[in-house]
N, C-alpha and C positions, 0 to 999 in steps of 0.2 A: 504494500500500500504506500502512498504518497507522502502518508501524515502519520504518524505514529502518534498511537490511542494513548490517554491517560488511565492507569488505570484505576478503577474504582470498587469500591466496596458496598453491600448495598446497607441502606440505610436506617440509623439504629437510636433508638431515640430513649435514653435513660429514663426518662420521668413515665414514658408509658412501659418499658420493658419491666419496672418497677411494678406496674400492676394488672401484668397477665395474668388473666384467670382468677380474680378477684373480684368476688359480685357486691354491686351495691345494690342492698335491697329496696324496691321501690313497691309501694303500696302495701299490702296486708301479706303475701306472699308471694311478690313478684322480684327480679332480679334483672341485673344488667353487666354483663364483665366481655370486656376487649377479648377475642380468640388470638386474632393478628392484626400487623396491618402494614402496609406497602405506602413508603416515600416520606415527606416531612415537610417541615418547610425549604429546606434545602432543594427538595427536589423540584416542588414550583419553581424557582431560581434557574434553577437548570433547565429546566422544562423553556421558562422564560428566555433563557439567554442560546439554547437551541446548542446547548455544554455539555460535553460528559464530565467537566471538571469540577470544581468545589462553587462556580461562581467567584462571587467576589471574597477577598480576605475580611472585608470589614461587613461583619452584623447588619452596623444601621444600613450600608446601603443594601445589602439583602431586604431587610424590614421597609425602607422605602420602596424597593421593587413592588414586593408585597400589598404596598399599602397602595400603589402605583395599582398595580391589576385590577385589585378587588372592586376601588373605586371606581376605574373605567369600567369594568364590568368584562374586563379579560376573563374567559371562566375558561377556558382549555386548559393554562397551566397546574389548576387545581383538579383538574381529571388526572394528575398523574399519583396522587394520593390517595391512597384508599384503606377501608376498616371496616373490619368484620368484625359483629357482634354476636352476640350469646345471650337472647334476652328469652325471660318467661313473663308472659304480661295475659291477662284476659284476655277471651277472645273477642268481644265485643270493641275493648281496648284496639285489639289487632285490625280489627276491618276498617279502621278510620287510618291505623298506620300502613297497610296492604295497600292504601288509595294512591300513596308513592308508587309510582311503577319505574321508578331510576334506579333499583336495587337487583341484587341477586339474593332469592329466598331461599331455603330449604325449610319445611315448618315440620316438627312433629308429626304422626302420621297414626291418627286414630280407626283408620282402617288397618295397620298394620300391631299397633300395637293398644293395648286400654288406655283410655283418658285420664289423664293426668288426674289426680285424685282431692284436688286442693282447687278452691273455686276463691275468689275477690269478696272482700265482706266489707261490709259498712257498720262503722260508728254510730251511736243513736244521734252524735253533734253533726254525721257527713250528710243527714240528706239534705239534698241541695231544694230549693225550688224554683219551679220554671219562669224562666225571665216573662214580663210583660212585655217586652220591648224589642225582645230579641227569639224568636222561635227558636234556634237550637242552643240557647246560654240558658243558665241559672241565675239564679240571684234569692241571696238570702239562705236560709236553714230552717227546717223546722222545729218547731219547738221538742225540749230535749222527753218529757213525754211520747209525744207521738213518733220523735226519731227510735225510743226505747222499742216500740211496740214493733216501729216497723225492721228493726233490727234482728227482734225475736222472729218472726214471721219469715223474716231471711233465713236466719238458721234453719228452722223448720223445713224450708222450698228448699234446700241446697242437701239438707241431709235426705229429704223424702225423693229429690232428684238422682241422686247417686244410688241411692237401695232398689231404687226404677233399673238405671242401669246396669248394678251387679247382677241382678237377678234375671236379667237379660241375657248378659253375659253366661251366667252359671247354666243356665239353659239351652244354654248352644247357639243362641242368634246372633249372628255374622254380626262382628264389631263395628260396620259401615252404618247397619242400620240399627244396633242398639242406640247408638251415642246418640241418636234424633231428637232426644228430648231433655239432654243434658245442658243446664242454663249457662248461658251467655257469660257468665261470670268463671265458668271453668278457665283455668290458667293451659296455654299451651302454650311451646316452646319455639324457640324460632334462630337461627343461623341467618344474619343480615349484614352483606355485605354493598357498602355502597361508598361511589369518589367523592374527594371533601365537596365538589363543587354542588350536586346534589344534596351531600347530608347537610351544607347551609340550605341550603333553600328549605329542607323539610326541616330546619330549626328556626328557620324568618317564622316558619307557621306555627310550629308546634308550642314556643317557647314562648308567643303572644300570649297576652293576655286574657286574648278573645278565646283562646284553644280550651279545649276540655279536660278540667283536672287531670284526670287519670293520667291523659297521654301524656299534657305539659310537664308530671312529675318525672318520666321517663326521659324524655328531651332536654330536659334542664341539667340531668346528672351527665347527659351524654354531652352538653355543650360545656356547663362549667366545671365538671370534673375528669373527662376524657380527651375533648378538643383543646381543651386547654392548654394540656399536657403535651400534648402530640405537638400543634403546629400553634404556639403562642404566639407567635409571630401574627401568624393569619387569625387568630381570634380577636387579638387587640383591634387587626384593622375595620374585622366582623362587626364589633362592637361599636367603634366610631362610623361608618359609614351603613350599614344593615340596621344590626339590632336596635342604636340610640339615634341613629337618622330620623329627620323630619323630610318626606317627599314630599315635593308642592309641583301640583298640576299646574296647568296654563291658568285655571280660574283664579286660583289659591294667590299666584301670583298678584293678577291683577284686581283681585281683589285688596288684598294689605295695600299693592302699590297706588290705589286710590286711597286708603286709609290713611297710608303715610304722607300721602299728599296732603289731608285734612278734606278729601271729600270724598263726605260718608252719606252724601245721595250719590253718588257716580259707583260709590261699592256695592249700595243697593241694587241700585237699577241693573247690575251687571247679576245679582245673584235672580232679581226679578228677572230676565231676560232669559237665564238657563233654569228658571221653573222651581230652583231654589228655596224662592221666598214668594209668600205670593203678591197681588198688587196691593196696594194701599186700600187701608179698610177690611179686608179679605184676612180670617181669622189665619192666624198662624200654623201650619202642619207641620208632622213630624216629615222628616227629610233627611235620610239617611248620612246621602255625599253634604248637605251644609252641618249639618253637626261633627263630622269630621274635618271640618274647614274652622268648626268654631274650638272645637281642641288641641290644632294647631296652631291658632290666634291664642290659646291663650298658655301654649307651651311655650310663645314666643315673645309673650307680655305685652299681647296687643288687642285694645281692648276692642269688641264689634261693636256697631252703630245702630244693630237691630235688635 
């Protein structure tokens, strides 16, 4: 060959080699721990600089590259990262995280073998109640009474569930179709292996606010106690430009940008005009995209005119 190759070692990352195969328990009997994983920050870099070699000698410019992509929204360098997980989580849990299709799966296999024996339970303080305002959110608890009651009744549904399907079992009906009526809250296992650039995006969502307990508690231990590890580098920038970013549409803009002007009939007319707000006199509605308009007015200490 022409060019003689540097050569390289693959890549080895202390703070997570430190916690292979180490579950962190999430929820009532679920679990999460790293199996492997492929690249680092280093290897973005590389990936980047189109190098088999180290990149640059100096960190920060490494960390600016990083903070360089993320922001522009380069996402190929961060496909060359990847991590595979070991999680046991509901399954009810699972069909909202299945809705990722940027993974490779292998899940448990209740036709080949019995149902995991251990199903998700609730606190008499966890039941949540259903949002007004929001069809698929919560809001609020029930009172610790009637969470007690509905606690016990769980027990009951999950124990009287399982002696359904042992007894099934013990009678010789093919495991595909005993499991049919085993509740949603049984815990099955899952091998998920997916690249950083992916596993951000399924943590833009999961780790929101807006996301659904259960899942959010699983997403959180994977971003601040796994990604963290792995590619700090690329979490910091995650953090400043992703997760703590404020996006402002065309409207958003030109909305504040009349505010800041000092005309706050020209910010109206412009939310009147996109259907927003309605005309003068005309009772006020709820409106989904201006109340998100009104919580970045006032993460940015800027007060609205309506």
């Amino acid at each position: 060959m022409d060019q003689k190759l540097e050569s390289i070692t693959r890549a080895s990352v202390p703070a997570i080699d430190e916690i292979l195969g180490r579950p962190w328990p999430v929820l009532s009997e679920g679990f999460i721990r790293v199996i492997d994983y492929m690249g680092s920050d280093q290897a973005i870099v590389q990936a980047a600089r189109i190098s088999y070699g180290k990149g640059t000698k100096q960190v920060q410019q490494d960390s600016g590259l990083i903070r360089y992509l993320l922001r522009n929204r380069h996402t190929s360098p961060f496909e060359m990262c990847e991590l595979k997980l070991h999680i046991r989580v509901p399954m009810d849990c699972w069909r909202q995280w299945i809705r990722h299709r940027t993974a490779s799966v292998n899940e448990y296999s209740t036709r080949y073998s019995e149902a995991i024996s251990i199903a998700d339970t609730t606190q008499p303080d966890e039941w949540r109640l259903q949002s007004g305002l929001n069809k698929q959110g919560s809001d609020g608890c029930l009172d610790a009474e009637t969470g007690a009651r509905l606690s016990l009744r769980e027990t009951e549904h999950l124990a009287a569930g399982r002696a359904l399907y042992e007894e099934r079992v013990e009678l010789g009906v093919a495991r595909e179709q005993a499991r049919k009526d085993l509740p949603l809250s049984t815990y099955t296992e899952v091998y998920w292996k997916i690249d950083l650039h992916n596993l951000l995006h399924f943590l833009a969502l999961r780790m929101d606010h807006h996301a659904q307990l259960e899942i959010r508690a699983y997403a959180d231990i994977i971003g601040n106690e796994i990604v963290a590890r792995w590619c700090p580098h690329t979490w910091e920038a995650y953090q400043d430009y992703r997760a703590n970013a404020l996006p402002l549409s065309s409207i958003d803009v030109a909305v504040f940008s009349a505010i800041g002007r000092g005309d706050d009939k020209g910010a109206i007319d412009l939310l009147v005009e996109r259907g927003m707000l309605p005309p003068a006199g005309e009772p006020v509605k709820r409106n989904r995209e201006r109340i998100e308009l009104e919580e970045k007015a006032r993460r940015l200490g800027i007060k609205v005119p309506w």
